[in-house]
DOFI-952920 format. One record per residue: residue number from 1; z, x negated, y of N, C-alpha, C, O in turn. Coordinates in nm, 2 decimals, decimal comma. Atoms other than C-alpha are relative to their C-alpha. Example, Ala and Ser with C-alpha at 12.3 -4.5 7.8 and 13.67 -1.06 7.14 Angstrom:
+-----+--------+--------+--------+--------+--------+--------+--------+--------+--------+--------+--------+--------+
:   k :     nZ :     nX :     nY :    caZ :    caX :    caY :     cZ :     cX :     cY :     oZ :     oX :     oY :
+-----+--------+--------+--------+--------+--------+--------+--------+--------+--------+--------+--------+--------+
:   1 :   0,00 :  -0,09 :  -0,12 :   0,78 :  -1,23 :  -0,45 :   0,00 :  -0,09 :   0,12 :   0,07 :  -0,19 :   0,12 :
:   2 :   0,00 :   0,09 :  -0,11 :   0,71 :  -1,37 :  -0,11 :   0,08 :   0,08 :   0,11 :   0,09 :   0,03 :   0,22 :
+-----+--------+--------+--------+--------+--------+--------+--------+--------+--------+--------+--------+--------+
END
This chain:
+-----+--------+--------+--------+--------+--------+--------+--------+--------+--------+--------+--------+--------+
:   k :     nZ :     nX :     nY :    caZ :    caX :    caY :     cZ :     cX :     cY :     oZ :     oX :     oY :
+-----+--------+--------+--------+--------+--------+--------+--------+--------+--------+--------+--------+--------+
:   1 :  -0,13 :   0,03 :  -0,05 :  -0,95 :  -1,15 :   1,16 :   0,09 :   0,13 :   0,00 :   0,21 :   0,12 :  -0,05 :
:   2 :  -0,07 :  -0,13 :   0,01 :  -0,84 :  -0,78 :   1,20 :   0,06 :   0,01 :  -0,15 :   0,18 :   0,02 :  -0,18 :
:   3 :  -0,07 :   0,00 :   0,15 :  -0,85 :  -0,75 :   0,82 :   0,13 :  -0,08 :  -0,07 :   0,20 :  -0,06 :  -0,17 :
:   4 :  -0,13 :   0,10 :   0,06 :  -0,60 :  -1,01 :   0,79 :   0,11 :   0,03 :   0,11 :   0,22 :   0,00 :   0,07 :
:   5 :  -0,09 :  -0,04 :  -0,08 :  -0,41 :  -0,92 :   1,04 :   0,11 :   0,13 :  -0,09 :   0,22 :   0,11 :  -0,14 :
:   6 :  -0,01 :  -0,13 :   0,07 :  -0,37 :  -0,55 :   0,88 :   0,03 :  -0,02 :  -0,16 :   0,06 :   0,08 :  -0,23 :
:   7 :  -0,02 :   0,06 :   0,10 :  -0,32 :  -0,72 :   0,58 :   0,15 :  -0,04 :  -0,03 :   0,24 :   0,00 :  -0,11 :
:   8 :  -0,16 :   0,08 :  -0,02 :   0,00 :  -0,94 :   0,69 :   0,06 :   0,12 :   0,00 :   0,12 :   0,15 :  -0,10 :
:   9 :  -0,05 :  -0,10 :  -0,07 :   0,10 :  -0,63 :   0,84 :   0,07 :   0,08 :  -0,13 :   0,19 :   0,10 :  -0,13 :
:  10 :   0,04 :  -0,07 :   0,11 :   0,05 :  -0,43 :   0,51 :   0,12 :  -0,08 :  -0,14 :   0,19 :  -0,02 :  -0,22 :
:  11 :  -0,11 :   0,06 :   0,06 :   0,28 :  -0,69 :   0,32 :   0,10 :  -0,02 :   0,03 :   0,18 :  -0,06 :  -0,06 :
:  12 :  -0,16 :  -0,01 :   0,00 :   0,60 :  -0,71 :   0,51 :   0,06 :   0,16 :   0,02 :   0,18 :   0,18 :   0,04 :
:  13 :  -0,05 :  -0,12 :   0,03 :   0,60 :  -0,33 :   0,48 :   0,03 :  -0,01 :  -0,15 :   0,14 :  -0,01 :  -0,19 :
:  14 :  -0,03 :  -0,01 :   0,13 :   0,59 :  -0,35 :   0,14 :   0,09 :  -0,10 :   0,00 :   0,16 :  -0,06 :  -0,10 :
:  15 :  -0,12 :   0,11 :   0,02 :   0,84 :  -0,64 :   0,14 :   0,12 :   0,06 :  -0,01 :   0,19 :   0,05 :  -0,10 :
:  16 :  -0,05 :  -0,06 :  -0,04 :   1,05 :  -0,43 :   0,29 :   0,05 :   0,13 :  -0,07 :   0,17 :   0,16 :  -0,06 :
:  17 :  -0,02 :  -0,10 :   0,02 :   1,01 :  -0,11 :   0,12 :   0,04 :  -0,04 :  -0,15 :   0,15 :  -0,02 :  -0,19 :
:  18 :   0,00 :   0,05 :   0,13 :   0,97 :  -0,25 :  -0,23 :   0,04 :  -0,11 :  -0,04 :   0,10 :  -0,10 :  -0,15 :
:  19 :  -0,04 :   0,20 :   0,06 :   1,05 :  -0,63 :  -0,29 :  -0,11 :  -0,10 :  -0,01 :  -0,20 :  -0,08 :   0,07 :
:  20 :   0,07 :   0,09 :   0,05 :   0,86 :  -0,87 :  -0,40 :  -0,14 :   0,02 :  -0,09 :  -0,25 :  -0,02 :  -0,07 :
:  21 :   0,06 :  -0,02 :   0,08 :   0,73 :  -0,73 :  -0,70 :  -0,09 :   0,09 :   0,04 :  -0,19 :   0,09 :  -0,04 :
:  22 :   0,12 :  -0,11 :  -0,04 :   0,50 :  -0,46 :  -0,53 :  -0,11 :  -0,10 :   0,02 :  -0,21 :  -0,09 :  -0,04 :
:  23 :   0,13 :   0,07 :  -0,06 :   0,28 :  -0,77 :  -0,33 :  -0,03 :  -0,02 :  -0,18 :  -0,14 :   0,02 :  -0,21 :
:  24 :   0,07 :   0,07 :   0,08 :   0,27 :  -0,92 :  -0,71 :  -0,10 :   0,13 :  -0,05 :  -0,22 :   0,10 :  -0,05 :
:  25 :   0,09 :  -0,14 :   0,08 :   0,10 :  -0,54 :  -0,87 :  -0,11 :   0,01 :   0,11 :  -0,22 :   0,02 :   0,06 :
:  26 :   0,12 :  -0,02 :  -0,04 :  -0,12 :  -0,51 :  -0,55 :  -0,14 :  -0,13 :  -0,02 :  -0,27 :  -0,13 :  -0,01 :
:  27 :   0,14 :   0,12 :  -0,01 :  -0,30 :  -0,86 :  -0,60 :  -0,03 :   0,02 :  -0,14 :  -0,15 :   0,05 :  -0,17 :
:  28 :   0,05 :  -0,01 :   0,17 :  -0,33 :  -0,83 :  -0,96 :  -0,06 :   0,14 :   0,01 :  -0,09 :   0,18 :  -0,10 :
:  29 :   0,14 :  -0,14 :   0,00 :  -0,54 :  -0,51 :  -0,91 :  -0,13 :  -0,07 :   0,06 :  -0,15 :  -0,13 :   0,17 :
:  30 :   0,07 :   0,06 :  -0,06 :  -0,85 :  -0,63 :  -0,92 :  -0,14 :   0,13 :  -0,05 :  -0,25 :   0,08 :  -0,06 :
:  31 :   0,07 :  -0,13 :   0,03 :  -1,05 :  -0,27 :  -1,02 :  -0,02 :   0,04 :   0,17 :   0,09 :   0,05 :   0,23 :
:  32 :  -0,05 :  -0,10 :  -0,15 :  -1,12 :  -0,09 :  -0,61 :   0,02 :   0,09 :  -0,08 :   0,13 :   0,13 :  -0,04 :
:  33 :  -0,04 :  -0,14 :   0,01 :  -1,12 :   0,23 :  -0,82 :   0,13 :   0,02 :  -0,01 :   0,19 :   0,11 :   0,05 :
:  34 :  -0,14 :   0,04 :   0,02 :  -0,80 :   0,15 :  -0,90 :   0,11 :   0,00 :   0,14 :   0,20 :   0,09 :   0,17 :
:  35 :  -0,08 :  -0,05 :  -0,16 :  -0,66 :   0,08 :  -0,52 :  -0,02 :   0,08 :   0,03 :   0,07 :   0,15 :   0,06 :
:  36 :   0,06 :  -0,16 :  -0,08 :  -0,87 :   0,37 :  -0,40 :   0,11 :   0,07 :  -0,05 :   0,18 :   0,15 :   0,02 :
:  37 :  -0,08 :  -0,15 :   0,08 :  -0,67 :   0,56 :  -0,65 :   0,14 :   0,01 :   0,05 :   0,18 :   0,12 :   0,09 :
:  38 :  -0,08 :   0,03 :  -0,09 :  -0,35 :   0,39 :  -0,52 :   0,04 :   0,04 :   0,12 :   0,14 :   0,08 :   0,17 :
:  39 :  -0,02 :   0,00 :  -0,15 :  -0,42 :   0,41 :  -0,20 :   0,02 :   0,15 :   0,05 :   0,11 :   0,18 :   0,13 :
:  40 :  -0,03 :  -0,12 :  -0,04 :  -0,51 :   0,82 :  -0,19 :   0,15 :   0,05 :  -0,06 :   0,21 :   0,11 :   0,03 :
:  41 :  -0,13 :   0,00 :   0,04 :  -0,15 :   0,86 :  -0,41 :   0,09 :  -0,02 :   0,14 :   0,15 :   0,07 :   0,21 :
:  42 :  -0,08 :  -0,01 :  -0,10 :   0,01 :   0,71 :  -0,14 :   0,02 :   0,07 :   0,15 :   0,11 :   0,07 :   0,23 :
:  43 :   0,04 :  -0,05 :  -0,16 :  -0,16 :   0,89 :   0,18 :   0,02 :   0,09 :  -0,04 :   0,01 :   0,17 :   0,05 :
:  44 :   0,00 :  -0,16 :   0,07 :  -0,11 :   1,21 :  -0,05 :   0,19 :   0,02 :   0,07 :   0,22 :   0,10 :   0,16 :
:  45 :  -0,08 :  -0,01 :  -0,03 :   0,25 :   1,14 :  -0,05 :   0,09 :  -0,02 :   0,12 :   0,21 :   0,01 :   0,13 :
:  46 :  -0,05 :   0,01 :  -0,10 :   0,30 :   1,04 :   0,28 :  -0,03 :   0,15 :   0,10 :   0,04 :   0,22 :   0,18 :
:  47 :   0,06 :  -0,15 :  -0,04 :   0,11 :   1,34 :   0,39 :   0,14 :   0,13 :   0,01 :   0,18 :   0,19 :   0,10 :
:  48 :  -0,06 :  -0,10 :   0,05 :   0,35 :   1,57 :   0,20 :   0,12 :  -0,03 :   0,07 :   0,15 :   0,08 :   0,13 :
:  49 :  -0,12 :   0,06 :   0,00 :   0,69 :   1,37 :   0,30 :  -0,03 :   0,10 :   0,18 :   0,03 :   0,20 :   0,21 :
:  50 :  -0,01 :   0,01 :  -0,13 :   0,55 :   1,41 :   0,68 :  -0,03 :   0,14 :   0,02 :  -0,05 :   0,16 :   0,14 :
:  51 :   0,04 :  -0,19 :   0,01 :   0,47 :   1,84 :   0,62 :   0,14 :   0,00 :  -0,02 :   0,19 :   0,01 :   0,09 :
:  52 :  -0,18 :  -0,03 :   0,05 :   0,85 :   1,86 :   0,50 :   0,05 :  -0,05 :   0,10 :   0,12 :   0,05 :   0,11 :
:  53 :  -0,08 :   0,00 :  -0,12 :   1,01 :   1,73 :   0,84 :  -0,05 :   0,08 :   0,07 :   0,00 :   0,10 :   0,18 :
+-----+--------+--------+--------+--------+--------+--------+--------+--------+--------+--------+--------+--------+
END
């Protein structure tokens, strides 16, 4: 239930940040090395964004 929770959660940010078209690219990933790879990219750059303020 968590997982889905964190999930919903996880798509009206991207709704938000991106549109539509982001939920379609994360479901059509269907490789994990692929999201993994995704996923560190984006904690990389959040990382960096949040050293710069």
């Amino acid at each position: 239930m968590a997982a889905s929770i964190n999930f919903e959660g996880a798509e009206k940010i991207i709704k938000l940040l991106k549109g539509e078209m982001a939920i379609k690219e994360v479901a059509r990933i269907n490789d994990p090395a692929e999201l993994e790879a995704r996923q560190v990219d984006g904690a990389i750059r959040t990382d960096l964004v949040l050293s710069a303020e």
